[in-house]
C-alpha positions in Angstrom: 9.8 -34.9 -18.9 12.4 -32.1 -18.1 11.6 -30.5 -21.2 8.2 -30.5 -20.9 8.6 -28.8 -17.3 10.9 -26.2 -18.9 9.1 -25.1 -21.7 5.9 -24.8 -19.6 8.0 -22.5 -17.2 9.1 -20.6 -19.9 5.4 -20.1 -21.4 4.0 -18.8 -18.0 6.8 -17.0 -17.3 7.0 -15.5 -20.6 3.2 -14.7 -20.9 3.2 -13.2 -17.8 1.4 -9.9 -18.3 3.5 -8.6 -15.5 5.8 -9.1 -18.2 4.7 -7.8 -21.1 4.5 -4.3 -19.9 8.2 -3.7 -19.0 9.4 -1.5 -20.5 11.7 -2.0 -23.1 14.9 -0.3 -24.3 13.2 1.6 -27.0 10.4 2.7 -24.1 11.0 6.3 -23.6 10.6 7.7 -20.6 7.6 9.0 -18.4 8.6 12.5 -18.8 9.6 12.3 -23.0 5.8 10.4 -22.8 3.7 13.1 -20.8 5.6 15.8 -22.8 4.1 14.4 -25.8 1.1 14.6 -24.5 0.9 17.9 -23.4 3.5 20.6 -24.1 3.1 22.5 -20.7 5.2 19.8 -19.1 8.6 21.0 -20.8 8.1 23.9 -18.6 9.2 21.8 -15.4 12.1 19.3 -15.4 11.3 16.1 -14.3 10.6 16.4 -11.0 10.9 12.6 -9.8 13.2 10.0 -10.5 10.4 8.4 -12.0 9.8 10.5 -14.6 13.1 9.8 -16.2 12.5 6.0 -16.6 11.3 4.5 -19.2 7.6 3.6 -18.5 5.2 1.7 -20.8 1.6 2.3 -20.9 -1.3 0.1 -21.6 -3.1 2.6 -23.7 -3.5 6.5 -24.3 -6.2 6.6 -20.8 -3.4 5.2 -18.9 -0.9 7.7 -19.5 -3.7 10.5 -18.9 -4.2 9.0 -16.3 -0.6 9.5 -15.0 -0.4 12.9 -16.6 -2.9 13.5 -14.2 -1.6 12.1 -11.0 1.9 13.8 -11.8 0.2 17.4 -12.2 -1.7 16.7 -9.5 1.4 15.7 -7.5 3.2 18.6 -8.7 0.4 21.4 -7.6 0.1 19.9 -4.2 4.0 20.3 -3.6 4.6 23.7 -5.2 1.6 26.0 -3.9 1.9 29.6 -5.1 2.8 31.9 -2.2 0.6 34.6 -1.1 -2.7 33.1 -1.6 -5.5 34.0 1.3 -7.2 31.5 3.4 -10.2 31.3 0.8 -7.9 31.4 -1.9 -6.3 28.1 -0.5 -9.2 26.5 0.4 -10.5 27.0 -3.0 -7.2 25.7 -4.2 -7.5 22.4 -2.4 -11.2 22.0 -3.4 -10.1 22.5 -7.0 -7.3 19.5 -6.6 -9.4 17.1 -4.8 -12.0 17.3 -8.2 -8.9 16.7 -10.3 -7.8 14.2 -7.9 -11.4 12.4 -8.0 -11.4 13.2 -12.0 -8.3 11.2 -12.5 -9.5 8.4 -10.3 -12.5 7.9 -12.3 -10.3 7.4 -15.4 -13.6 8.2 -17.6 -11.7 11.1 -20.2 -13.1 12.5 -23.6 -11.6 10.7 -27.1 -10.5 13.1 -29.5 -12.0 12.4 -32.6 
């Protein structure tokens, strides 16, 4: 009866989808990822400690997704000096539309 109890506690715990999305050592990291993905991003260091953990995602959307959220992130906390007061309003309007865009998680496919 033990054995029953323990291998049943091993299968949930080991099908845990929680689980199966750690990262594993051969995960590269969130930055290594979203530089992949787009070549802009080896123009600013990681900028988080986040971004230099490994980090598994589900599917290409997901790490969009996060590209998204990250470059979003990263405009939000580094404004360029000098704009005007329309300049930063327009600025802010511009983010919230990416903001909403990366929300909606609905991207093109490359074909």
């Amino acid at each position: 009866m033990k054995t029953i109890v323990l291998l049943f506690t091993a299968a949930i715990i080991l099908c845990n989808p929680a689980n199966l999305l750690q990262a594993n050592p051969a995960t590269p990291t969130a930055y290594q990822q979203l530089c992949s993905l787009n070549k802009y991003w080896k123009q600013h260091p990681a900028f988080t400690k986040e971004l230099n953990e490994p980090r598994f995602y589900a599917n290409h959307e997901a790490l969009i997704k996060y590209h998204l959220q990250m470059a979003e992130y990263y405009l939000r906390q580094n404004p360029p000096a000098r704009l005007s007061p329309a300049q930063q309003q327009n600025r802010l309007h511009c983010l919230q539309i990416l903001h909403n865009y990366g929300q909606a998680g609905i991207f093109p496919k490359n074909t």
